[in-house]
KOLDREN-299566 format. One record per residue: residue number from 1; residue in three letters; x, y, z of N, C-alpha, C, CB in turn. Coordinates in pm, 1 decimal. Each point is the difference from the previous one (the first is absolute). Glycine has a CB too. Layout:
<recs>
rec num->NUM residuo->ala n.X->X n.Y->Y n.Z->Z ca.X->X ca.Y->Y ca.Z->Z c.X->X c.Y->Y c.Z->Z cb.X->X cb.Y->Y cb.Z->Z;
...
</recs>
This chain:
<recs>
rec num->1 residuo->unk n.X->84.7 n.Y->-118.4 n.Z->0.0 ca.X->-84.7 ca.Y->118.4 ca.Z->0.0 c.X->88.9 c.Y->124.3 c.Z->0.0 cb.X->-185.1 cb.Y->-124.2 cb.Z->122.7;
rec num->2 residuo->unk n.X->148.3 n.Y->223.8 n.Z->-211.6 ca.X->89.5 ca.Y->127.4 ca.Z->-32.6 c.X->-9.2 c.Y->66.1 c.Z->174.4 cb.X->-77.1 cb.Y->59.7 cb.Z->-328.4;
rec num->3 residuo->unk n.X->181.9 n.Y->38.0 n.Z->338.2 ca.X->-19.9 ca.Y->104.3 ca.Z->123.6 c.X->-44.5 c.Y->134.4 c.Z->-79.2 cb.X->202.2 cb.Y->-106.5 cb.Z->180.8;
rec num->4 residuo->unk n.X->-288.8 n.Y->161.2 n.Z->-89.6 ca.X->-57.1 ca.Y->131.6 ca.Z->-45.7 c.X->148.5 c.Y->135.4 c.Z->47.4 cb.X->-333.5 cb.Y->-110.2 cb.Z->59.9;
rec num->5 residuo->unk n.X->291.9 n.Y->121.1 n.Z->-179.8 ca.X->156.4 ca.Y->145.0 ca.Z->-36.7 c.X->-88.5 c.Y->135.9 c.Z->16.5 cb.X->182.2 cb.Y->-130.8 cb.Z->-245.0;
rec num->6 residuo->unk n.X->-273.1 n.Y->152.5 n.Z->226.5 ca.X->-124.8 ca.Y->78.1 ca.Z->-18.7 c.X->-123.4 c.Y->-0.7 c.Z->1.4 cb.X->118.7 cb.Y->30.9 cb.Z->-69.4;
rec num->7 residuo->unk n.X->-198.5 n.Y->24.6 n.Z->199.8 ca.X->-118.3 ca.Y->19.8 ca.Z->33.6 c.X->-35.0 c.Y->112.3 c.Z->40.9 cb.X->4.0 cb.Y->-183.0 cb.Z->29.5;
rec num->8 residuo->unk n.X->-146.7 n.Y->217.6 n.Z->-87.7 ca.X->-90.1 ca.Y->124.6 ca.Z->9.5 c.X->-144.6 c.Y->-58.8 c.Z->113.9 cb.X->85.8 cb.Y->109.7 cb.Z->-305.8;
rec num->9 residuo->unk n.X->-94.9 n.Y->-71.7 n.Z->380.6 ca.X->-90.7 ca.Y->-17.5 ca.Z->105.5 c.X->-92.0 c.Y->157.5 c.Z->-2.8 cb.X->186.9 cb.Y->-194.6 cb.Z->156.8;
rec num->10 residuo->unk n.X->-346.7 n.Y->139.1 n.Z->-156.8 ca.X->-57.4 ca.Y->136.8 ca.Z->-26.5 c.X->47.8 c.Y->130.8 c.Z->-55.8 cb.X->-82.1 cb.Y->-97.7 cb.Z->152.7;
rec num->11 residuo->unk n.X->132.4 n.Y->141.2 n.Z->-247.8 ca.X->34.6 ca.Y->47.8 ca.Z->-92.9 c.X->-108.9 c.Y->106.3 c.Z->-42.4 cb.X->141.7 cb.Y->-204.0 cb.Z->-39.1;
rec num->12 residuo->unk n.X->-152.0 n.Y->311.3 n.Z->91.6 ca.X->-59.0 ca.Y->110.8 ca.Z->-53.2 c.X->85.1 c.Y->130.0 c.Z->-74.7 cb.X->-156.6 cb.Y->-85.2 cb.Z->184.6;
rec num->13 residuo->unk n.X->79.9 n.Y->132.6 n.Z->-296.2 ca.X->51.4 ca.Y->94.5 ca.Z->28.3 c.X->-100.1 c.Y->111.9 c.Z->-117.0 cb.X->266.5 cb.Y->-137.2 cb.Z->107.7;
rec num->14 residuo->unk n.X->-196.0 n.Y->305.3 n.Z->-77.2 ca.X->-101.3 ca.Y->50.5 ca.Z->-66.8 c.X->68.2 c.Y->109.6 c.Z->-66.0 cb.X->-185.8 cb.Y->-74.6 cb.Z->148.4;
rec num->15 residuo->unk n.X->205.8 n.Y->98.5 n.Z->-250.6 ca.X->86.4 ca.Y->156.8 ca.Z->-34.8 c.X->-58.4 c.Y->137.0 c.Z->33.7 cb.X->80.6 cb.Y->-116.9 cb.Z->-194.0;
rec num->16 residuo->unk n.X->26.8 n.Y->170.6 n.Z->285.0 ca.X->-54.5 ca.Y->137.8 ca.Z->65.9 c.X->-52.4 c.Y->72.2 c.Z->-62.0 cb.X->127.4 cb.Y->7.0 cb.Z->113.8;
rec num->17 residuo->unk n.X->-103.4 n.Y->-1.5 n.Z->-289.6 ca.X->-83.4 ca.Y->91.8 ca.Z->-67.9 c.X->-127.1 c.Y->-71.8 c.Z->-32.0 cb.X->193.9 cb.Y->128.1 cb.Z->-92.0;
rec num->18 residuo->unk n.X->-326.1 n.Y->-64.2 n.Z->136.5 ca.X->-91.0 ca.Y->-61.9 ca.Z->-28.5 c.X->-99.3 c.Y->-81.0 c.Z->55.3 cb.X->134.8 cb.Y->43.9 cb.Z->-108.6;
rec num->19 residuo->unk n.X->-35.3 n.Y->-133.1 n.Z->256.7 ca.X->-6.2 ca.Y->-89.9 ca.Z->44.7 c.X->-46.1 c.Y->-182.4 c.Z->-46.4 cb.X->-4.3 cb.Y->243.7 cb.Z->114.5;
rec num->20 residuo->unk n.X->29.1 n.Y->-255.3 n.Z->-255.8 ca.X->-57.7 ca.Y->-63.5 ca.Z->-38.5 c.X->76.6 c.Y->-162.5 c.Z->22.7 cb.X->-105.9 cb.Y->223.8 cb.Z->-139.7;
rec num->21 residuo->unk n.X->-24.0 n.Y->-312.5 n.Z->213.2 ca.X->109.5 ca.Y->-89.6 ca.Z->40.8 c.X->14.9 c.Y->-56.7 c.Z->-151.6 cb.X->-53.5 cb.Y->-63.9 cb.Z->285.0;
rec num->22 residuo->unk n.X->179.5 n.Y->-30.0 n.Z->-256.6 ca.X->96.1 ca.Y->-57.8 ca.Z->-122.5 c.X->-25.6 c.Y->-167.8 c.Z->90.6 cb.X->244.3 cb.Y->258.2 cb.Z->-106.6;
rec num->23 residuo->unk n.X->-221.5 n.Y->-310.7 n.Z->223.4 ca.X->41.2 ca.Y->-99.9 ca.Z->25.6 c.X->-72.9 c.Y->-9.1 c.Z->119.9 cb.X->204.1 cb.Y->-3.1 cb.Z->-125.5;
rec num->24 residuo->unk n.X->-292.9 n.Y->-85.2 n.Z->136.8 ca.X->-90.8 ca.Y->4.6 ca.Z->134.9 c.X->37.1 c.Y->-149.9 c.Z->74.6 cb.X->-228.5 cb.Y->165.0 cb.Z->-116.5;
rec num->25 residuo->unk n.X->255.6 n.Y->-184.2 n.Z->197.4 ca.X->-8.9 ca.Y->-126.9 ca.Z->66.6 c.X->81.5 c.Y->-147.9 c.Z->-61.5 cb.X->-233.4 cb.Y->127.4 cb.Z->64.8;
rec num->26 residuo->unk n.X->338.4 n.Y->-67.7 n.Z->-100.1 ca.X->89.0 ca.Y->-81.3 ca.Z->-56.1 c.X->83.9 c.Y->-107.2 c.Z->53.8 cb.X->-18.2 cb.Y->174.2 cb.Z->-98.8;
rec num->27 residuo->unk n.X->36.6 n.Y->-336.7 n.Z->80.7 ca.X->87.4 ca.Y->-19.7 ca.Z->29.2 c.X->43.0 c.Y->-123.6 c.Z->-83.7 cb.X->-47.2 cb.Y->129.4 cb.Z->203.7;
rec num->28 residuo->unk n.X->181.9 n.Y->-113.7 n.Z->-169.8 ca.X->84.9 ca.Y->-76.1 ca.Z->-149.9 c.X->143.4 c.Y->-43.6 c.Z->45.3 cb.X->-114.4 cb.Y->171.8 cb.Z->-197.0;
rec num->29 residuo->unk n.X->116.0 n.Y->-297.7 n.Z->183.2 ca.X->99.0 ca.Y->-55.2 ca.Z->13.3 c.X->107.2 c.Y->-42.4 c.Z->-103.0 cb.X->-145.4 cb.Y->-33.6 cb.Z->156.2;
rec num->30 residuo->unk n.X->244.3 n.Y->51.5 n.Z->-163.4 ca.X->144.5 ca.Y->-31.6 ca.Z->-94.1 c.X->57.7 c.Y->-107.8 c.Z->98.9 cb.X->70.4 cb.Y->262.9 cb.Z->-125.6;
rec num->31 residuo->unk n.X->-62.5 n.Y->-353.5 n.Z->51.2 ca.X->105.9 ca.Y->-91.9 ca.Z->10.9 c.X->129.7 c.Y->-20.9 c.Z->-67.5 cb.X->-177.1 cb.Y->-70.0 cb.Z->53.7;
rec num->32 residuo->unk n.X->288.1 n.Y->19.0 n.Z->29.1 ca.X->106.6 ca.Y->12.7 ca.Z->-36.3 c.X->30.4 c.Y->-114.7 c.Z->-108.4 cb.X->46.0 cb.Y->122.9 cb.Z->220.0;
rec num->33 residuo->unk n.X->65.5 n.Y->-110.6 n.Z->-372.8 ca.X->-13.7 ca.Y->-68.2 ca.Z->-109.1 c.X->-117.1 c.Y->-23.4 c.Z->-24.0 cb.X->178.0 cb.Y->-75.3 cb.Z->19.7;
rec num->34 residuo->unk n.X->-263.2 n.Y->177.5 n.Z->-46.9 ca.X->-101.5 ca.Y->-30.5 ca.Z->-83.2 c.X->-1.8 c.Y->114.6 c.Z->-138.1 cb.X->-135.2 cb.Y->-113.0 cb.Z->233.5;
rec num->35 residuo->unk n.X->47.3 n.Y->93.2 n.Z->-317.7 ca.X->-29.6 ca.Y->117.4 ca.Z->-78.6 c.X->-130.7 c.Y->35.4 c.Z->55.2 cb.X->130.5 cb.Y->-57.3 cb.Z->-213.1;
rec num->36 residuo->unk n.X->-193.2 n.Y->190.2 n.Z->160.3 ca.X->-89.2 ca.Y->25.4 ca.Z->45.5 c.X->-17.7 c.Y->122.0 c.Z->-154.3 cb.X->31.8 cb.Y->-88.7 cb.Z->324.3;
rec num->37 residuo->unk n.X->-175.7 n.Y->104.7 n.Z->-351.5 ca.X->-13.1 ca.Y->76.4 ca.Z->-112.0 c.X->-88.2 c.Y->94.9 c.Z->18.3 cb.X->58.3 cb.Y->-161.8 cb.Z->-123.9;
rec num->38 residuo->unk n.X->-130.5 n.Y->290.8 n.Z->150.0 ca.X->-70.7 ca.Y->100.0 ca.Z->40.2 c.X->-67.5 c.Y->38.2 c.Z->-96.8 cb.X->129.1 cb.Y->53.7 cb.Z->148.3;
rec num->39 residuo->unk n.X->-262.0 n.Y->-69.9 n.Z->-180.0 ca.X->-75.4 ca.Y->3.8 ca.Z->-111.5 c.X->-129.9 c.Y->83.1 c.Z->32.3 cb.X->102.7 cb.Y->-224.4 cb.Z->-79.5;
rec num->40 residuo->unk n.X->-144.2 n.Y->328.1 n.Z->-15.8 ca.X->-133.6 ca.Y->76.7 ca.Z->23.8 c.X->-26.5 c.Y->104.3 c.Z->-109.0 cb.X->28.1 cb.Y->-28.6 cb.Z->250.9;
rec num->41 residuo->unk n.X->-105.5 n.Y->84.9 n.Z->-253.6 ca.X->-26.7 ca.Y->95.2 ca.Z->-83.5 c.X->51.0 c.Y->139.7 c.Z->26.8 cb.X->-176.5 cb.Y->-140.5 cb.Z->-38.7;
rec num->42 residuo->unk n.X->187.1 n.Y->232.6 n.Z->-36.8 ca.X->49.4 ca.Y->100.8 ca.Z->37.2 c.X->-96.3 c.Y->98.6 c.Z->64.9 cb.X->159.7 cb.Y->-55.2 cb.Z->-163.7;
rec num->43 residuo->unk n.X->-116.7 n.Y->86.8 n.Z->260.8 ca.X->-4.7 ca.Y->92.9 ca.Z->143.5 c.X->-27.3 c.Y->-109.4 c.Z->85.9 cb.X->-98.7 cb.Y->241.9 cb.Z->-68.6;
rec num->44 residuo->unk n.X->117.0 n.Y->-373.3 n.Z->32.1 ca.X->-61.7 ca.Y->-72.1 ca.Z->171.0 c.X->132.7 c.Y->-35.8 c.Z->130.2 cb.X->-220.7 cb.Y->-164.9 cb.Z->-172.1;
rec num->45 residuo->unk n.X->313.0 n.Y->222.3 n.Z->171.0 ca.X->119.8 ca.Y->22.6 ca.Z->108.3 c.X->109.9 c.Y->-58.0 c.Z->-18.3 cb.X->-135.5 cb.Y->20.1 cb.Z->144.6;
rec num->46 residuo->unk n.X->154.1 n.Y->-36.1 n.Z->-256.1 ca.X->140.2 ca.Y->-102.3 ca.Z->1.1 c.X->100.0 c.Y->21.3 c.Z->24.2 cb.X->-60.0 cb.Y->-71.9 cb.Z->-113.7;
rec num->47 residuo->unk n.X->96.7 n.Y->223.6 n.Z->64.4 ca.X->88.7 ca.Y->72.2 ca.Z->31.1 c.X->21.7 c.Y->16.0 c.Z->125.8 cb.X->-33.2 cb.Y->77.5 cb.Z->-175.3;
rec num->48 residuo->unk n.X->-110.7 n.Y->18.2 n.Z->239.9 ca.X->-4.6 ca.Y->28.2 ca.Z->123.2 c.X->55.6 c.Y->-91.4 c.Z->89.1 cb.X->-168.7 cb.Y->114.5 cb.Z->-60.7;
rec num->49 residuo->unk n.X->115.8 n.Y->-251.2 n.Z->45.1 ca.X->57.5 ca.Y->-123.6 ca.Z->57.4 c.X->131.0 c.Y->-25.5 c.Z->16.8 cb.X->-165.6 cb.Y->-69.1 cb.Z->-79.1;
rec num->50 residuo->unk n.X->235.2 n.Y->73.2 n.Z->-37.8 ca.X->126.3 ca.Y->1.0 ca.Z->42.3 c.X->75.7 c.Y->115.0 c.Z->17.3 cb.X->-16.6 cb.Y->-182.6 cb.Z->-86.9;
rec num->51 residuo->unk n.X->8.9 n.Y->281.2 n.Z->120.4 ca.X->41.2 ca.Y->141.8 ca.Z->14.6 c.X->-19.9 c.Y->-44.0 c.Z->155.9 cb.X->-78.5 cb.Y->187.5 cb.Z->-237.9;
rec num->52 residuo->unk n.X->28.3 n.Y->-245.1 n.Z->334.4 ca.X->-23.3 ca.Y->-45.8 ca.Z->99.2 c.X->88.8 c.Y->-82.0 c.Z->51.1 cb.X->-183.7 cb.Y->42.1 cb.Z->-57.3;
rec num->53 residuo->unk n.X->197.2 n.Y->-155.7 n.Z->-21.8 ca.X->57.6 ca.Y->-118.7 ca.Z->27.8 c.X->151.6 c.Y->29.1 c.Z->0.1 cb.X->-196.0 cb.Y->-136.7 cb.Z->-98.9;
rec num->54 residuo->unk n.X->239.8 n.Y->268.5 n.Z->15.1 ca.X->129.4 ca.Y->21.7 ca.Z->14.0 c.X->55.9 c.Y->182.8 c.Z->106.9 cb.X->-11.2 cb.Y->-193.3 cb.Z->-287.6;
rec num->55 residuo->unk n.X->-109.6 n.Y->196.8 n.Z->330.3 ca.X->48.5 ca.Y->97.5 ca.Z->83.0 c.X->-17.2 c.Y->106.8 c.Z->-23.5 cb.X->119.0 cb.Y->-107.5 cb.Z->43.3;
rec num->56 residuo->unk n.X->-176.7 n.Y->165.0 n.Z->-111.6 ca.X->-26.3 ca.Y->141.1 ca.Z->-110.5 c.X->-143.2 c.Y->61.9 c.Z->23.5 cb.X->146.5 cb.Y->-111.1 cb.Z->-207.3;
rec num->57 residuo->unk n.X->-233.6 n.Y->30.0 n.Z->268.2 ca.X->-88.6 ca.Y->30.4 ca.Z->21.4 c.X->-51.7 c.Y->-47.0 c.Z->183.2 cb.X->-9.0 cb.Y->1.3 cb.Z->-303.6;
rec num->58 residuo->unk n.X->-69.5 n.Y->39.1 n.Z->375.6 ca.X->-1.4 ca.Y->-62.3 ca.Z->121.4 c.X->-154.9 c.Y->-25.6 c.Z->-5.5 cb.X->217.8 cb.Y->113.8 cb.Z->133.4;
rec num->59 residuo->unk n.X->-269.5 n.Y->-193.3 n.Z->-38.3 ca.X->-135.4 ca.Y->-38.1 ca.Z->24.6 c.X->-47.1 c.Y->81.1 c.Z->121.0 cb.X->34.2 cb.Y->-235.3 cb.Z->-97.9;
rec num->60 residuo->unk n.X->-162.7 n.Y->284.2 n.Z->25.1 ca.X->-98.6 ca.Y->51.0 ca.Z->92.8 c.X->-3.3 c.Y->-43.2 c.Z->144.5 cb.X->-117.3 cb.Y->14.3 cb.Z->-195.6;
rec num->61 residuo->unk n.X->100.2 n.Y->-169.1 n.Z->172.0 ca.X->-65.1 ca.Y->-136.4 ca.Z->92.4 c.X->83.3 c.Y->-97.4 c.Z->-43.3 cb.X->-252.2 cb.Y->44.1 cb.Z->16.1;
rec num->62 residuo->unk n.X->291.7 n.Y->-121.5 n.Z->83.6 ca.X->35.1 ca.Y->-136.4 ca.Z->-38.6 c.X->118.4 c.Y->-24.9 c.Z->42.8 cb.X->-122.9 cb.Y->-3.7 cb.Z->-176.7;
rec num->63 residuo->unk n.X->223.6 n.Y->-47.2 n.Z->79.6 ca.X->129.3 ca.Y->-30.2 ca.Z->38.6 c.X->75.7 c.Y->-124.8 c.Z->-73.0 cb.X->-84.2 cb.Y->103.0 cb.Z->215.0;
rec num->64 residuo->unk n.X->280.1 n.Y->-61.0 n.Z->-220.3 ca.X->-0.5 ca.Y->-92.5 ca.Z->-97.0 c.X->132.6 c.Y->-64.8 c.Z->107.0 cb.X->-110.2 cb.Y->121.9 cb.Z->-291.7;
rec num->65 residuo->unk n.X->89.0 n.Y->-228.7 n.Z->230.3 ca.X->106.5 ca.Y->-116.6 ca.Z->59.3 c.X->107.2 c.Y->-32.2 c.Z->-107.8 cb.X->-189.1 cb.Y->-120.7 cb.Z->147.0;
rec num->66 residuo->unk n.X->327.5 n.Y->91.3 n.Z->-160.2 ca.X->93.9 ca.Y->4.0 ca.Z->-33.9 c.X->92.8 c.Y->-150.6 c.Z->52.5 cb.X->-61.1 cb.Y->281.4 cb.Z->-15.6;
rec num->67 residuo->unk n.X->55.3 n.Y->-412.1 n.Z->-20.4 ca.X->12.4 ca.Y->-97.2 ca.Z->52.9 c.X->-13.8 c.Y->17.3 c.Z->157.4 cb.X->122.9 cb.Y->-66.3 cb.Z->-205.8;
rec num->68 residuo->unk n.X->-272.7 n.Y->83.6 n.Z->175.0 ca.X->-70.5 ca.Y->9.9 ca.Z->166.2 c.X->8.9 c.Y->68.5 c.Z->80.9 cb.X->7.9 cb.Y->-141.8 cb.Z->-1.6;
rec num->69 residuo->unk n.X->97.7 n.Y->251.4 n.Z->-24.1 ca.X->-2.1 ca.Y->101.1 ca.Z->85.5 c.X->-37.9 c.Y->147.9 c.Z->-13.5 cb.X->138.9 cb.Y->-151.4 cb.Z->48.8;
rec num->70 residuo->unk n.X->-207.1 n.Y->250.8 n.Z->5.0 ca.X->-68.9 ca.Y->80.9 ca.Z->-45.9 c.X->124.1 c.Y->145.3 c.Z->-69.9 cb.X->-236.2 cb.Y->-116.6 cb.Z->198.5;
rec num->71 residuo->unk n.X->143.4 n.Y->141.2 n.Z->-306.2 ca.X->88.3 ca.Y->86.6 ca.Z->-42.6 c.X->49.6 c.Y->173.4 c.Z->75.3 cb.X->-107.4 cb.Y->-166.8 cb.Z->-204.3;
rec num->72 residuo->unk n.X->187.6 n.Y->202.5 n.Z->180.7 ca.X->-2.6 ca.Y->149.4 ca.Z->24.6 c.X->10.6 c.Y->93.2 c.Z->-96.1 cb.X->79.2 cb.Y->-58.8 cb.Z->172.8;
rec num->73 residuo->unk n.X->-70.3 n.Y->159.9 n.Z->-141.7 ca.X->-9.0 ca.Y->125.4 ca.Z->-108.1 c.X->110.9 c.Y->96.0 c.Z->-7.8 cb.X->-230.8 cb.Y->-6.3 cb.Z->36.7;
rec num->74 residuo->unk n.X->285.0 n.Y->-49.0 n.Z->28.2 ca.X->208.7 ca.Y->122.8 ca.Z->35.8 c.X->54.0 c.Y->-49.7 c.Z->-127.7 cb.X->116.3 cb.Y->-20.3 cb.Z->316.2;
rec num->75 residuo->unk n.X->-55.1 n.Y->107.4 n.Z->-336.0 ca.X->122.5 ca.Y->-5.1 ca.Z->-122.5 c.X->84.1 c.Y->-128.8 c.Z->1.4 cb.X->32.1 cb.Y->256.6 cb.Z->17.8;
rec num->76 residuo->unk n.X->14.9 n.Y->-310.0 n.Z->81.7 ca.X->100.9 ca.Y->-137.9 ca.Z->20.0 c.X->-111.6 c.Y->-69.4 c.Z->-15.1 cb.X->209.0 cb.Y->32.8 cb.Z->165.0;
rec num->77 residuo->unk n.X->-329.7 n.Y->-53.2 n.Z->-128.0 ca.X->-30.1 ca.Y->-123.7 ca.Z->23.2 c.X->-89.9 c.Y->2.0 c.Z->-179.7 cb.X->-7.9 cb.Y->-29.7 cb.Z->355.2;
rec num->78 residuo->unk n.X->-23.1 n.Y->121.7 n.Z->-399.8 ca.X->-58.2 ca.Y->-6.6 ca.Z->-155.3 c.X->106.0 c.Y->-27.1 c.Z->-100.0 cb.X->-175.6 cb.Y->167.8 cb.Z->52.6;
rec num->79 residuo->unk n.X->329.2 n.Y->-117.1 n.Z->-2.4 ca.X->118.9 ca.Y->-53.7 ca.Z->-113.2 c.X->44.8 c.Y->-154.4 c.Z->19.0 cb.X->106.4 cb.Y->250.1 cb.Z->-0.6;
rec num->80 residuo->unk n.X->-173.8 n.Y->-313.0 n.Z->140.7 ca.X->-4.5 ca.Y->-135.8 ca.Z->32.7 c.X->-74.9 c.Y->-73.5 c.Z->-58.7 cb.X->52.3 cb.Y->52.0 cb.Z->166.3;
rec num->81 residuo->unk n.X->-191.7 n.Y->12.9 n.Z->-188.1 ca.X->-143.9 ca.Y->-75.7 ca.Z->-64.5 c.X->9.7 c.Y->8.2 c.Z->-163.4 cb.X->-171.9 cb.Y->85.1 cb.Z->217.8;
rec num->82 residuo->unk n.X->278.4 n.Y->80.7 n.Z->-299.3 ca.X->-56.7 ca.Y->-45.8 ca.Z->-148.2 c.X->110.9 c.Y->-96.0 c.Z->-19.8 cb.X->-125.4 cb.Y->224.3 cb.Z->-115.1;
rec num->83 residuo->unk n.X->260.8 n.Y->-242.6 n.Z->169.6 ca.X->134.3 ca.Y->-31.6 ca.Z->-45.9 c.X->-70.6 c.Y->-163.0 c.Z->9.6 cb.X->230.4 cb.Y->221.9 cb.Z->99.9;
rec num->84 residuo->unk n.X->-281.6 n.Y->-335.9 n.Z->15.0 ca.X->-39.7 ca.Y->-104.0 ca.Z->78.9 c.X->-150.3 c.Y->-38.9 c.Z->-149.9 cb.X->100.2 cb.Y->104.6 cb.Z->357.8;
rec num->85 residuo->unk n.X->-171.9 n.Y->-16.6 n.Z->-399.5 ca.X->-104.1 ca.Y->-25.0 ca.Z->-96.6 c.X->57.2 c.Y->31.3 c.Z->-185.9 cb.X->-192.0 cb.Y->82.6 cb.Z->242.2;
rec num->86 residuo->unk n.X->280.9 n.Y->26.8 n.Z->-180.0 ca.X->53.9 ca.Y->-23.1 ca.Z->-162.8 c.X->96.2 c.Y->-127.7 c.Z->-44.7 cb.X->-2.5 cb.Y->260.9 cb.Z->3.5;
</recs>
């Protein structure tokens, strides 16, 4: 069984202009050696999604895990999270 490298636990979020949510109640698991492919129509968050997943964006609500441990938002610990996902 793969180990999870990446998880989104309730996952909100909403862009300040507008407030329009993008991502309501999300959660999504990445496993480690896997592929994974992100598929939708255009405007349904994909971007947004991963603009998240790599640190560029933060959540309203929720929270993300990083081989299980919760992420932060400081400068060291985001050059830890894109360097560890890129």
């Amino acid at each position: 069984m793969a180990i999870s490298l990446l998880v989104a636990r309730g996952f909100c979020y909403s862009y300040p202009y507008g407030g329009i949510v993008t991502l309501h109640n999300l959660n999504l698991t990445i496993k480690k050696v896997r592929r994974l492919a992100i598929l939708g129509s255009n405007g349904s968050g994909k971007t947004t999604l991963l603009l998240h997943l790599n640190g560029t964006f933060w959540p309203t609500q929720g929270e993300v895990l990083l081989d299980g441990c919760p992420v932060t938002y400081d400068r060291h610990a985001l050059d830890r999270w894109r360097a560890r996902l890129g």
